[in-house]
C-alpha positions in Angstrom: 12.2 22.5 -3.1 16.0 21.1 -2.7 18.3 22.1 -5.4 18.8 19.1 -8.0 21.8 17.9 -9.3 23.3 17.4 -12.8 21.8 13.4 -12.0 18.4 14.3 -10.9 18.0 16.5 -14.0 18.8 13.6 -16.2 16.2 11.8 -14.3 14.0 14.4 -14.2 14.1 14.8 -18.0 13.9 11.1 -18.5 10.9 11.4 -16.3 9.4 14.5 -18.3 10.0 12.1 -21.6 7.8 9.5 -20.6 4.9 11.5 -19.4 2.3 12.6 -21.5 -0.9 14.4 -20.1 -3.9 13.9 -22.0 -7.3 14.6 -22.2 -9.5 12.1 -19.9 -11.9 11.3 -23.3 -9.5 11.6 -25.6 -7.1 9.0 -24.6 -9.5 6.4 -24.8 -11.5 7.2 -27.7 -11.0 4.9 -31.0 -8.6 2.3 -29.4 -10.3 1.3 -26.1 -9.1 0.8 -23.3 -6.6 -2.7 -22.5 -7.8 -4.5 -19.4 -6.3 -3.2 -15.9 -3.5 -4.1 -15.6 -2.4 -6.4 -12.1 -0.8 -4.3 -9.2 2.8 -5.3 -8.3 3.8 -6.1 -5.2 7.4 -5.6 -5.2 8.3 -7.7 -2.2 11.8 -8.8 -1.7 13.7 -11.4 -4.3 13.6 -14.7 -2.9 15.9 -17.3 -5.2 14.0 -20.0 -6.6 15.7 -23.0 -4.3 13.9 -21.6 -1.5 10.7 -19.5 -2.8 7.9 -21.2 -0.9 5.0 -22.4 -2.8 1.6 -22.3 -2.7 1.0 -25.9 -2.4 3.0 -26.2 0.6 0.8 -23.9 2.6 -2.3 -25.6 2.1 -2.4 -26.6 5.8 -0.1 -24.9 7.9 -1.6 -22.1 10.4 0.6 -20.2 12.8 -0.9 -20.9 16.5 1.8 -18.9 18.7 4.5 -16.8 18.7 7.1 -15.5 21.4 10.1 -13.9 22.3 13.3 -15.0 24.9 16.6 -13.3 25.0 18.5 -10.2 25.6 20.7 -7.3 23.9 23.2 -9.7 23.2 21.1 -12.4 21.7 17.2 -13.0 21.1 15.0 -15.4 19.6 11.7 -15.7 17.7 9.8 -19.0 17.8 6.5 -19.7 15.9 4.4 -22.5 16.8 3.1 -24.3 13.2 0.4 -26.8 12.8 0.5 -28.9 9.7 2.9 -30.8 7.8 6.5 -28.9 7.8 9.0 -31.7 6.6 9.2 -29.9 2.9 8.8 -26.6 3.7 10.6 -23.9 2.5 11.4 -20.4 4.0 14.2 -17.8 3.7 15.4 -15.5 6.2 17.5 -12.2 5.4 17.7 -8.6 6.9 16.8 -5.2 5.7 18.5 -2.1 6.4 17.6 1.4 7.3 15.7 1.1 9.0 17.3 -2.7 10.2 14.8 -4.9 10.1 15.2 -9.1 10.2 12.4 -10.9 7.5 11.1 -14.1 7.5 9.5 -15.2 3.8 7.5 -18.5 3.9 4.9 -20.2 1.6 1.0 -19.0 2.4 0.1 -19.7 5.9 -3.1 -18.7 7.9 -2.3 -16.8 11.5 -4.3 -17.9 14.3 -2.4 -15.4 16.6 -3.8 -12.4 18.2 -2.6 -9.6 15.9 -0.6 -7.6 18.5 0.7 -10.0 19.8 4.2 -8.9 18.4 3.5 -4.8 19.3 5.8 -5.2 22.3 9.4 -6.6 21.7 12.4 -8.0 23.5 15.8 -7.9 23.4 17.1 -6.9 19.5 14.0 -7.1 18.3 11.5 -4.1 19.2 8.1 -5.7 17.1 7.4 -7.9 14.8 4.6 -8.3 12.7 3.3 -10.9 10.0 0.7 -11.8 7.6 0.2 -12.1 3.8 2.9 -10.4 1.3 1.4 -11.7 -1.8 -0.5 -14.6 -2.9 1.1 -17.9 -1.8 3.3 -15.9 0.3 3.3 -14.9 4.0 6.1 -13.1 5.9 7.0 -12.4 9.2 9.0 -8.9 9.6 11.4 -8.2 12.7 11.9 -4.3 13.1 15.4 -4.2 14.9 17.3 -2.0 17.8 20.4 -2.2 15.5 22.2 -4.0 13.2 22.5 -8.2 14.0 23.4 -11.2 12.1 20.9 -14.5 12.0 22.8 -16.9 14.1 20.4 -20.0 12.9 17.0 -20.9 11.6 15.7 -24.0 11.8 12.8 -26.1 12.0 11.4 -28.6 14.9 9.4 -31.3 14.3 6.3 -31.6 15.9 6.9 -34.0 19.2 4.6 -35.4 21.6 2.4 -32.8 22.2 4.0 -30.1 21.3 3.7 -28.6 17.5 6.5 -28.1 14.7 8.4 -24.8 15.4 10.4 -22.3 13.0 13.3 -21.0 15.4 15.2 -17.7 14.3 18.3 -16.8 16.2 19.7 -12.8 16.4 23.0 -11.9 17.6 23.7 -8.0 17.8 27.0 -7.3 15.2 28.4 -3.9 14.0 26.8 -1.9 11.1 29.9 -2.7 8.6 29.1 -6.3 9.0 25.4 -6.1 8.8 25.8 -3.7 5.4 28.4 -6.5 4.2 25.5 -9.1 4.6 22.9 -6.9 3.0 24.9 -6.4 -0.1 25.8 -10.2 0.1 21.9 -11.1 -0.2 21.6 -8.6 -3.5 24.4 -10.2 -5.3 22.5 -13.9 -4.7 18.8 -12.7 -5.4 20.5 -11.2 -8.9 21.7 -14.9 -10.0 18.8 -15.9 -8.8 15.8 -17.2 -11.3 13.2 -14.8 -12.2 10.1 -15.8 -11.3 7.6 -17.0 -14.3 5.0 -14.7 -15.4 2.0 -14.4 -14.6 -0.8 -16.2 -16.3 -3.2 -13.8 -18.6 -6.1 -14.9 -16.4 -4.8 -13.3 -13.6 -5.6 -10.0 -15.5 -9.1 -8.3 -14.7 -11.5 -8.5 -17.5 -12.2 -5.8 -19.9 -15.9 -4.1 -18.8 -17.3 -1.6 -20.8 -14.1 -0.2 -22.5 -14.0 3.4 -23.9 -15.4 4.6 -20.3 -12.7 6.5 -18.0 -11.1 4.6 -15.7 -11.4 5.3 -11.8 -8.4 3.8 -9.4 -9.9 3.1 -6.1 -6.8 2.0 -4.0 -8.0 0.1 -0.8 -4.9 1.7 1.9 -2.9 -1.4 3.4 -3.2 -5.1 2.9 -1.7 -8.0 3.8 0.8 -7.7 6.9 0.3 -4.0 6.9 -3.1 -3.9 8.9 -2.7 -0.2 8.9 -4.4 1.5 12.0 -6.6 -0.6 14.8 -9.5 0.5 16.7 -9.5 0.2 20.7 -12.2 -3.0 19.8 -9.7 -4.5 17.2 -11.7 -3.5 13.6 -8.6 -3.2 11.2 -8.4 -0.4 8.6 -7.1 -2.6 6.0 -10.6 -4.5 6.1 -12.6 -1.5 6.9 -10.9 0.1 3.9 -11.6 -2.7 1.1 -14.9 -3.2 2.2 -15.8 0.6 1.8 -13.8 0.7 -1.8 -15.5 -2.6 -3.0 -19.2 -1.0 -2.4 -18.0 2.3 -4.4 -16.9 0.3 -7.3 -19.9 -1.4 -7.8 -21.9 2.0 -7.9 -19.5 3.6 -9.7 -19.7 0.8 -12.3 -24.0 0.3 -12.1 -23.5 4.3 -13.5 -22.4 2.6 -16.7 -20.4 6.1 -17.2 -17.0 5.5 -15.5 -15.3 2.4 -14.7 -14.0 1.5 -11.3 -11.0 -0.9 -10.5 -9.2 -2.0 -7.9 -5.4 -1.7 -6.8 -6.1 -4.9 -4.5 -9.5 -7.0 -4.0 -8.5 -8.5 -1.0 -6.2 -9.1 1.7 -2.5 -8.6 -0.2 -0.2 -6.1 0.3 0.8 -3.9 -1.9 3.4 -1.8 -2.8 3.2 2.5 -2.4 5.3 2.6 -6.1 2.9 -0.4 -7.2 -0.4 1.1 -6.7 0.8 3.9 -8.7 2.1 1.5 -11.3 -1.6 -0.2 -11.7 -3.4 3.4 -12.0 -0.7 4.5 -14.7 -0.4 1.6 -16.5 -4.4 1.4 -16.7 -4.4 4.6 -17.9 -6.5 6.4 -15.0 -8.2 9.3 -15.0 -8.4 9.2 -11.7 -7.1 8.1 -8.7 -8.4 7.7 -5.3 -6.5 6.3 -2.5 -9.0 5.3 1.0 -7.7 5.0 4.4 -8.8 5.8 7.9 -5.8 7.1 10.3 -5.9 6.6 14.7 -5.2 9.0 17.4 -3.5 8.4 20.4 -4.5 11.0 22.1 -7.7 11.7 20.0 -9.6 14.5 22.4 -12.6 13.8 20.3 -11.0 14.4 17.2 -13.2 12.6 14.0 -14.6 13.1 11.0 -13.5 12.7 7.1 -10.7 14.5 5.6 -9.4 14.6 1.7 -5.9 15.3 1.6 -3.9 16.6 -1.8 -0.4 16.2 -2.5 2.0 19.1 -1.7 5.7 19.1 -0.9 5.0 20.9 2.0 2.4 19.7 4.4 -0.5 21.9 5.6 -0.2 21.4 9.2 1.8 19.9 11.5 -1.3 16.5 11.4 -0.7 16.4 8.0 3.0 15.9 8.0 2.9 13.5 10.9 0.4 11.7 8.9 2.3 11.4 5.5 4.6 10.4 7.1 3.1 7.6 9.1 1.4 6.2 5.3 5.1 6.8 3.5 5.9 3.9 5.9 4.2 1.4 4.6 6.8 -0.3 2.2 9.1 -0.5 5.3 6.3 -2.3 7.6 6.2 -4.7 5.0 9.9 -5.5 5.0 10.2 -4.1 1.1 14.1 -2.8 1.0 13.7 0.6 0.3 17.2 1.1 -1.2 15.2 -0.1 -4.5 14.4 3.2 -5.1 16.4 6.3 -5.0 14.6 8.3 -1.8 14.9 11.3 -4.0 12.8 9.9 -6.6 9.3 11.3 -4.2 11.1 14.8 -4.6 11.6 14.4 -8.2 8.1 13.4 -8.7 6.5 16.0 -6.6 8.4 18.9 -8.8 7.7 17.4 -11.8 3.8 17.2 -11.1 2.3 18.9 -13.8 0.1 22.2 -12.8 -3.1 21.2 -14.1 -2.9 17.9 -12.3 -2.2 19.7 -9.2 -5.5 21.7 -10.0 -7.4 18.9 -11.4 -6.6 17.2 -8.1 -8.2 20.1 -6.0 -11.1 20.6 -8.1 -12.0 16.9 -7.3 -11.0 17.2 -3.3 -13.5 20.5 -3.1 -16.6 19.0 -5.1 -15.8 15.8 -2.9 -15.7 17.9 0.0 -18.9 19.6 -0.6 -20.4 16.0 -1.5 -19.3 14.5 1.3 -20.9 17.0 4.1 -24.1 16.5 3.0 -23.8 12.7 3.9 -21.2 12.1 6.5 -19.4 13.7 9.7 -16.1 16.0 8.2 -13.4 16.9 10.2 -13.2 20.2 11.4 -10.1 20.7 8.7 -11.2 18.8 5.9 -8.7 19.3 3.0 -5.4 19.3 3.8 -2.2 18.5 1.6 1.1 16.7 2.6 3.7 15.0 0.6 1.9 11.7 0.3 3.8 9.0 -1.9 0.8 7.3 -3.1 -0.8 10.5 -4.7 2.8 11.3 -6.6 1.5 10.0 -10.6 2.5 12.8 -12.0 -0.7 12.3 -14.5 -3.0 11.6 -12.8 -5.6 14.0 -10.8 -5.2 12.3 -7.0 -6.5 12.5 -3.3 -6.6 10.5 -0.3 -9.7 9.9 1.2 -9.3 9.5 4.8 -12.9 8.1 5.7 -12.8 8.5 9.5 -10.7 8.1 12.8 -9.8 4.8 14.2 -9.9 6.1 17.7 -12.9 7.8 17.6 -15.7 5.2 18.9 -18.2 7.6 17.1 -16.2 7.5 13.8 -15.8 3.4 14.4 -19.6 3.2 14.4 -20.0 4.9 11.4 -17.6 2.9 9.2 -18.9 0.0 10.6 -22.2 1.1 9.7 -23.8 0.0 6.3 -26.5 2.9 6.0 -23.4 4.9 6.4 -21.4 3.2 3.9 -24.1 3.7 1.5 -24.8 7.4 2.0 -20.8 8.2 2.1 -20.1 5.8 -1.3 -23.0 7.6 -3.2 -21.6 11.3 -1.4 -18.2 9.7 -3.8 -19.9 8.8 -6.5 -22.0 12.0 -6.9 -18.6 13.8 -6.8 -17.2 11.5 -9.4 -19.7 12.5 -11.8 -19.2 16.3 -10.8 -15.7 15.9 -11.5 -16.0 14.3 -15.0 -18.2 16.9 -16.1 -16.5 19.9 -14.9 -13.4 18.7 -17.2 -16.0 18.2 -20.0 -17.1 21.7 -19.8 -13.5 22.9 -19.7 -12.2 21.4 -22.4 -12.2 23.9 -25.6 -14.4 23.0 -28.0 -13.7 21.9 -31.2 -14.5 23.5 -34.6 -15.0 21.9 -37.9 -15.1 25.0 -40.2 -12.1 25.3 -42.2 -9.5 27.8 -40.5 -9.9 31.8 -42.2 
C-alpha cells in the first residue's frame, strides 16, 4: 500500500470518524429501519437553461447515427424522429480520459447498439442510451483533446428526418483543459436541480429485518458486456437480481433492495452511497464478464475486494468494471483517484472477513446448483465492493462468451436453482454472525 500523505491522513481520519461498524441485529433493533434510500446517479451538471426535460422526450426516438471526417475535423449526426423545435440538449467534453458528451431529454434508440463500436476520425466510439430518468446521453470517447466547433439542429425536410449535428476540431491539451475548467465554473452558478419527490423513495417493508443490497452491474448507456447473439449483461443482470429479491423477501427474514430496478445507470460511488445510506448488512454486486479469446472458459466466480488482485484475470477485470463511470461520461475528477486507495486501507478487518465468510458459504451454495469456474473466488481492487462497512462480493454469474454459460443465464430453471443456491447462502451467512456474536449476560457483574 502507497505511503499516504499528511492530506490523506486527514482524510483518512475524517473517513475513520464517520464510520461505525455495528452489529447486523443491533443496528436495527428499537428504531427500525428508514425506507431505502434512492441511488444517485451523479451524472454531469447540466445548468438549468438547457437541462432537457422529460416532457420533451415524449416522442423522439433516435433512428441513425454516423460518422464523416478526418484527424483534423469529424462529425456525429443523429437522425431524430419527432418534434425537435423546443428541444434542449448540451454538449461539453470530459477529460482523462477525453471524451466529447452529448446530454439530451429522454429519447428511445432505435439504433443497433454497436453501431458506434467502430470510430472515425477524432472520435474512436461512441455510445448512448439512458443516464437517468428523463435523461439520455450520447458519449464520444476521443483520440485527443478537440474543441466542439458547432452543434445544431436540422429540421426535418422532405423526406428526410430532424438531425442533431456535432462538429469536432482536434486542439492542444492546454486549450481543451482551459475549456473543461470553463464548463465547472458555469455548472457552479448554475441552479441546483429540485429535489426529489418523497414518492420517489421505496416503501418501507417489513422494517427491523437486515437489509440485503443487490446491485444489478450496469445500466442505462453502460450495457456492460454483449454476447456473440447480442443478450446484454445489463438486462441479463437485473433480471437475475429482480428474481433473488423476491425470494429473498418471500423468506420474511431479510430484506432485499435494489440499487436500480431498471434500465438507469448508475454511479460506482452511488451504489455504494444507496447500500450505506440504507444501512446494509450486506452487499452484493451481480455481473457477468466476456472473453475474447474465451478457450472455453465459463462458469460462476465470487470475487472479494483486495488491493492486490489474485491473478492477472482478476486485475484485468477490475479493471475493466472500475470503468464504468468513464463509459458513462461521469468526470472523474469529482473524486480524488486516491480516494479507492484510502478506502481499501481503511476497510475494517472483520469486514474483510465477514466478506469471505459469505463468498465461501456462497461458493459452496453455488456448486451444488450451477456451473463454477475452475477459480471461483478471487479478489481484486473492485470499486464497487470498497463500503468500508459493509461485508461485500461480486457475483459474476457467468461468461458472456461462453454460448454454454449464455444458455444458462438465459435459462429460467437455471435462474431459479442459481437465485435459491444465493438465497440458501444468505441465510448461512446471517446465522453464522448470529452464532458469533458473544452472548449477552443479565446477572449482575461479580
Amino acid at each position: 500500500m502507497m505511503e499516504m500523505t499528511a492530506g490523506m491522513k486527514l482524510v483518512a481520519a475524517m473517513v475513520l470518524g464517520m464510520l461505525t461498524i455495528v452489529d447486523w441485529h443491533g443496528a436495527l433493533a428499537a428504531q427500525g429501519d428508514p425506507a431505502p434510500v434512492p441511488a444517485v446517479t451523479q451524472a454531469a451538471p447540466a445548468p438549468a437553461a438547457t437541462a432537457p426535460t422529460l416532457a420533451q422526450a415524449d416522442a423522439l426516438a433516435a433512428s441513425d447515427a454516423r460518422l464523416a471526417g478526418d484527424e483534423k475535423r469529424t462529425r456525429l449526426v443523429i437522425d431524430l424522429n419527432g418534434p425537435t423545435d423546443k428541444l434542449n440538449f448540451r454538449v461539453f467534453v470530459l477529460a482523462d480520459p477525453y471524451r466529447a458528451v452529448v446530454d439530451l431529454p429522454q429519447i428511445t434508440f432505435n439504433i443497433a447498439p454497436d453501431i458506434g463500436k467502430h470510430g472515425r476520425g477524432l472520435i474512436s466510439a461512441y455510445r448512448f442510451g439512458l443516464i437517468a430518468q428523463g435523461k439520455s446521453r450520447v458519449v464520444m470517447d476521443l483520440t485527443g483533446p478537440v474543441s466542439v466547433d458547432k452543434s445544431f439542429l436540422l429540421d426535418a425536410v422532405d423526406n428526410q428526418p430532424a438531425r442533431l449535428v456535432i462538429d469536432l476540431v482536434k486542439t492542444d491539451r492546454p486549450t481543451f483543459l482551459r475549456t473543461v475548467a470553463a464548463q465547472k465554473a458555469s455548472d457552479m452558478t448554475a441552479t441546483p436541480p429540485p429535489p426529489q419527490d418523497a414518492d420517489t423513495l421505496l416503501p418501507e417493508i417489513q422494517p427491523g429485518l437486515p437489509i440485503v443490497v443487490l446491485d444489478p452491474g450496469h445500466g442505462g448507456i453502460d450495457a456492460g458486456a454483449a454476447s456473440p447473439s447480442g443478450e446484454q449483461e445489463k438486462t441479463i443482470v437485473l433480471e437475475f437480481a429482480k428474481k433473488l429479491a423476491e425470494k429473498i423477501n418471500a423468506t420474511g427474514r431479510y430484506r432485499a433492495v435494489l440499487t436500480r430496478e431498471d434500465d438507469t445507470f448508475i454511479t460506482l460511488s452511488g451504489r455504494i452511497q444507496f447500500a450505506r445510506a440504507n444501512r446494509a448488512s450486506l452487499f452484493v454486486s451481480i455481473h457477468a464478464d466476456t472473453l475474447h479469446d474465451p478457450f472455453g472458459v465459463r462458469g460462476a466466480t465470487i470475487y472479494t475486494l483486495s488491493d492486490k488482485a489474485s491473478d492477472a484475470e482478476s486485475a484485468r477485470y477490475a479493471e475493466q468494471e472500475n470503468k464504468a463511470d468513464a463509459i458513462a461520461g461521469v468526470d472523474l475528477t469529482a473524486e480524488p483517484g486516491d480516494v479507492a486507495d484510502i478506502l481499501i486501507d481503511l476497510t475494517r478487518r472483520e469486514t474483510k472477513t465477514f466478506s469471505n465468510r459469505f463468498a465461501k458459504v456462497l461458493i459452496d451454495e453455488f456448486q451444488a446448483a450451477a456451473t463454477l469456474n475452475k477459480n471461483p473466488h478471487r479478489s481484486a481492487g473492485f470499486m464497487v465492493l470498497t463500503a468500508p462497512d459493509i461485508p461485500s462480493v461480486l457475483l459474476e454469474l457467468g461468461y458472456l462468451s461462453s454460448r454454454d454459460d449464455v444458455k444458462l443465464l438465459t435459462s429460467d430453471d437455471w435462474r431459479n436453482r442459481a437465485t435459491d443456491a444465493v438465497v440458501t447462502a444468505v441465510d448461512a451467512f446471517f446465522t453464522q454472525r448470529r452464532q458469533s456474536q458473544p452472548a449477552v449476560s443479565n446477572a449482575a457483574a461479580p
